[in-house]
The first five atom37 places (N, CA, C, CB, O) and aatype in JSON, in Angstrom:
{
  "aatype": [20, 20, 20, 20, 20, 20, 20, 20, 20, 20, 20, 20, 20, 20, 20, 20, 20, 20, 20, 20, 20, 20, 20, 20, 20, 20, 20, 20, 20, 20, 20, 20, 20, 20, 20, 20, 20, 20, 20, 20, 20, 20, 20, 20, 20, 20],
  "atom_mask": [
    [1, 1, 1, 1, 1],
    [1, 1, 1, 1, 1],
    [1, 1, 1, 1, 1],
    [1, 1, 1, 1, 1],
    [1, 1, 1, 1, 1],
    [1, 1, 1, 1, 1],
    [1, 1, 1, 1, 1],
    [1, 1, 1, 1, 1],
    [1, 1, 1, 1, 1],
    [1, 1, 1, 1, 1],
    [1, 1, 1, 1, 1],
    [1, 1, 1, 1, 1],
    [1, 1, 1, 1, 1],
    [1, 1, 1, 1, 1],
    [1, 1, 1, 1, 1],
    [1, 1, 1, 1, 1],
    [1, 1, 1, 1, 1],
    [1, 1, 1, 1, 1],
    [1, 1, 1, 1, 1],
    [1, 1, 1, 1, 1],
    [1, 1, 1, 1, 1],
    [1, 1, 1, 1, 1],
    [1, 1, 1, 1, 1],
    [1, 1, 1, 1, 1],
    [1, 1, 1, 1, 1],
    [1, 1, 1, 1, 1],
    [1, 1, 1, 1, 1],
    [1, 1, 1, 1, 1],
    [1, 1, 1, 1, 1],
    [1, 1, 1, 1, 1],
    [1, 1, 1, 1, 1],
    [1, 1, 1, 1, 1],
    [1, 1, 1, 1, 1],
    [1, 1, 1, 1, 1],
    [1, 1, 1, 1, 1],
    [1, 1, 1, 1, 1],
    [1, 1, 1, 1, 1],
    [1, 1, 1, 1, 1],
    [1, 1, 1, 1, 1],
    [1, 1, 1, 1, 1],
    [1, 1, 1, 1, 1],
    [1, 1, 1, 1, 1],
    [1, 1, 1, 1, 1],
    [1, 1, 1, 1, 1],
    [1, 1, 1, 1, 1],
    [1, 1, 1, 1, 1]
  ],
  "atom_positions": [
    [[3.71, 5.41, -1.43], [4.77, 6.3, -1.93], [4.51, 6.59, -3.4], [6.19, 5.66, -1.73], [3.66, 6.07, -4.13]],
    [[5.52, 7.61, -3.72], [4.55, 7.93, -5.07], [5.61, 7.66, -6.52], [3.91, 9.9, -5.02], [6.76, 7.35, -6.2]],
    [[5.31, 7.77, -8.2], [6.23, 7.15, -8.13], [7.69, 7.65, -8.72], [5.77, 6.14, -8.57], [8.41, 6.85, -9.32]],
    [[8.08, 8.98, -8.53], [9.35, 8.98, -8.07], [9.97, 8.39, -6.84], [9.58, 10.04, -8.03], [10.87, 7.63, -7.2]],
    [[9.91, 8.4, -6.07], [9.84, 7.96, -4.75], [10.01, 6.29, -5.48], [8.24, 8.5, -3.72], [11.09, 5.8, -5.8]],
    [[9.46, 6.03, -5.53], [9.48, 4.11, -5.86], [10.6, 4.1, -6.83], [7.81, 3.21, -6.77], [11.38, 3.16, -6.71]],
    [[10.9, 5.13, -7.97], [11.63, 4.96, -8.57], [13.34, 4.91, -8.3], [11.15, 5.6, -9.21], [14.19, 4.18, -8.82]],
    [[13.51, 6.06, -7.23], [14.74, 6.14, -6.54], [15.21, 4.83, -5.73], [14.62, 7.29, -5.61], [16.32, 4.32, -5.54]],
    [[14.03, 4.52, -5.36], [14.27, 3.1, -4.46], [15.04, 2.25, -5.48], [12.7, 2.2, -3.93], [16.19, 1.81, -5.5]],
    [[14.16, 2.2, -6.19], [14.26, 1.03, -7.5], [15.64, 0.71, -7.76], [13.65, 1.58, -9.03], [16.35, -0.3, -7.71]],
    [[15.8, 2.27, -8.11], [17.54, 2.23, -8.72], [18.49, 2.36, -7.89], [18.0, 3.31, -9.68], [19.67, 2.25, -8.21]],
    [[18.11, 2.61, -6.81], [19.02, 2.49, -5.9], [19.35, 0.98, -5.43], [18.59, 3.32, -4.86], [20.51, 0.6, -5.55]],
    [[18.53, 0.24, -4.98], [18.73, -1.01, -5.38], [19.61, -1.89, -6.27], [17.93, -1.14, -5.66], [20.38, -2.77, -5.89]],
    [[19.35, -1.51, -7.5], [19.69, -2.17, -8.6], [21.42, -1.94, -8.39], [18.89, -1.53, -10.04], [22.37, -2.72, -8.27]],
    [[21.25, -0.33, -8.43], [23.15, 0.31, -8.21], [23.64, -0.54, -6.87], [23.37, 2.54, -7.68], [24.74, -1.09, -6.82]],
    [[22.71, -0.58, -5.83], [23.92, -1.54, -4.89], [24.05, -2.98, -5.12], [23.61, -1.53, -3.28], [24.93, -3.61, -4.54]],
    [[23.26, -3.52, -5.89], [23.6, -4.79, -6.84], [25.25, -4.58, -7.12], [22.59, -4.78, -8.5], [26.27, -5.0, -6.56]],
    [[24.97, -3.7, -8.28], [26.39, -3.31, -8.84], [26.37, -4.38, -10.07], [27.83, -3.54, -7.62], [27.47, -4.83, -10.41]],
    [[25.06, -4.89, -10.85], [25.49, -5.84, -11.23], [24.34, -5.31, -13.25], [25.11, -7.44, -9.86], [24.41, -5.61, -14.44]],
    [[23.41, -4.33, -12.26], [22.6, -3.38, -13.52], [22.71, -1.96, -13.48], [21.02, -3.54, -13.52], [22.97, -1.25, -12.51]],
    [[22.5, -1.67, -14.56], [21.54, -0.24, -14.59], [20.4, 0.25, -14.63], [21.64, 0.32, -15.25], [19.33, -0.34, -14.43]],
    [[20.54, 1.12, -14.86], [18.69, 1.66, -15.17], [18.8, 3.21, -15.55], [17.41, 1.56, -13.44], [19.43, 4.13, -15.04]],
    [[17.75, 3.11, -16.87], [17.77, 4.83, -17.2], [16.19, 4.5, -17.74], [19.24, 5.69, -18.67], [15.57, 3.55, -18.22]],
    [[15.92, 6.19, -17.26], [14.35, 6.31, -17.58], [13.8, 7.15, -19.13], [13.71, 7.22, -16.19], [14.45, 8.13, -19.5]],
    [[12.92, 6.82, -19.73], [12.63, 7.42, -21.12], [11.33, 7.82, -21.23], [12.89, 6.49, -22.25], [10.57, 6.94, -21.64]],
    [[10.68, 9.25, -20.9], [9.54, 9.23, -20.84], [9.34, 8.78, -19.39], [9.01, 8.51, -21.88], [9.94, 9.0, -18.34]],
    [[7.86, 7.8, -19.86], [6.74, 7.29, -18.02], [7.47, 6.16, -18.0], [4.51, 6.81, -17.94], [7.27, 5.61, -16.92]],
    [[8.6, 5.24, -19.0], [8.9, 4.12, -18.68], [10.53, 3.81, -18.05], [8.53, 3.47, -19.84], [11.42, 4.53, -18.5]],
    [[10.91, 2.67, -16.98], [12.05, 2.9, -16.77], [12.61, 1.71, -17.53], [12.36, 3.11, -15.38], [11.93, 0.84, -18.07]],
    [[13.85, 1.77, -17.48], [14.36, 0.6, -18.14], [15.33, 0.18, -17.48], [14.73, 0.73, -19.4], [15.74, 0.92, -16.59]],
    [[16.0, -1.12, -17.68], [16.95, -1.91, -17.06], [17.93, -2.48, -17.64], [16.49, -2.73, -16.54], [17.57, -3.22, -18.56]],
    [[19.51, -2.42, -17.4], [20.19, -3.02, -18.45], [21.14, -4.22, -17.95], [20.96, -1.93, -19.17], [21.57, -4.22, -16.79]],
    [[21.36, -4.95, -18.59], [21.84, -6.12, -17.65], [23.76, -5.8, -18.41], [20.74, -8.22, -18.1], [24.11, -5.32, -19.49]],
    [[24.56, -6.34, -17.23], [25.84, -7.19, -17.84], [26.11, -6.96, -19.21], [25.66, -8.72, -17.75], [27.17, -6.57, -19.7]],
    [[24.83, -7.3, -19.9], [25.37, -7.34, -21.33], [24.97, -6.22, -22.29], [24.94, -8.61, -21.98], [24.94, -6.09, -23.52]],
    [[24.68, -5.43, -21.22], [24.28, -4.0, -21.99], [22.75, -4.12, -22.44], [25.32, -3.71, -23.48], [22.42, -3.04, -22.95]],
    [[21.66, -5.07, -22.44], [20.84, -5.02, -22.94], [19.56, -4.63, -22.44], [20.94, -5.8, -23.34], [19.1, -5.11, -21.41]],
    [[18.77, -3.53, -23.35], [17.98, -2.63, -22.49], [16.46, -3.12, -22.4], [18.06, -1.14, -23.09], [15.66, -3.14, -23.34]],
    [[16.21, -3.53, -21.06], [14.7, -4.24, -20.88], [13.89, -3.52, -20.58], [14.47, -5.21, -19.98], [14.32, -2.52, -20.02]],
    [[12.29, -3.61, -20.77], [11.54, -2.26, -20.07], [11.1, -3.07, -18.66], [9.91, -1.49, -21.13], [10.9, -4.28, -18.58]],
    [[11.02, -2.22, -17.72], [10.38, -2.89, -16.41], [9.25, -3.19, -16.07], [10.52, -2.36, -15.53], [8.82, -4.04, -15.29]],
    [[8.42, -1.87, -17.18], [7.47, -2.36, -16.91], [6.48, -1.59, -15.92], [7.87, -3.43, -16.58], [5.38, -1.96, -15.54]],
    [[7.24, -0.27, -15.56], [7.06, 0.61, -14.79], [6.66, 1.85, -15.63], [8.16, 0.7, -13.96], [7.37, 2.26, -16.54]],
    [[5.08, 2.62, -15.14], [4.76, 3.51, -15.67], [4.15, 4.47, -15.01], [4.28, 3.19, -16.47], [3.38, 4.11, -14.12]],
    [[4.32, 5.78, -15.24], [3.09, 6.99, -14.26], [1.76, 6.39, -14.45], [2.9, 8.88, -14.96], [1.63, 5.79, -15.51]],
    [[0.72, 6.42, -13.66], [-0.55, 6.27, -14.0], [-1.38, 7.72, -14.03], [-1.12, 5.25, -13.03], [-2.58, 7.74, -14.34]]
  ]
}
């Protein structure tokens, strides 16, 4: 799959957590926890 496709998954995931977020900047996505704090995932276009 390609990686929009992985990416929708991703966050879709995360949203039925209900417990993060996630917003994307550029090729990278990011993740935010509970406490608001913004992690990179680590995820990039190749």
């Amino acid at each position: 799959m390609n990686f929009p496709d992985f990416r929708t998954a991703f966050a879709n995931t995360i949203a039925a957590e209900g417990q993060r977020s996630f917003f994307s900047s550029g090729n990278r996505l990011y993740i935010r926890d509970k406490e608001n704090h913004a992690m990179a995932a680590g995820f990039s276009k190749a």
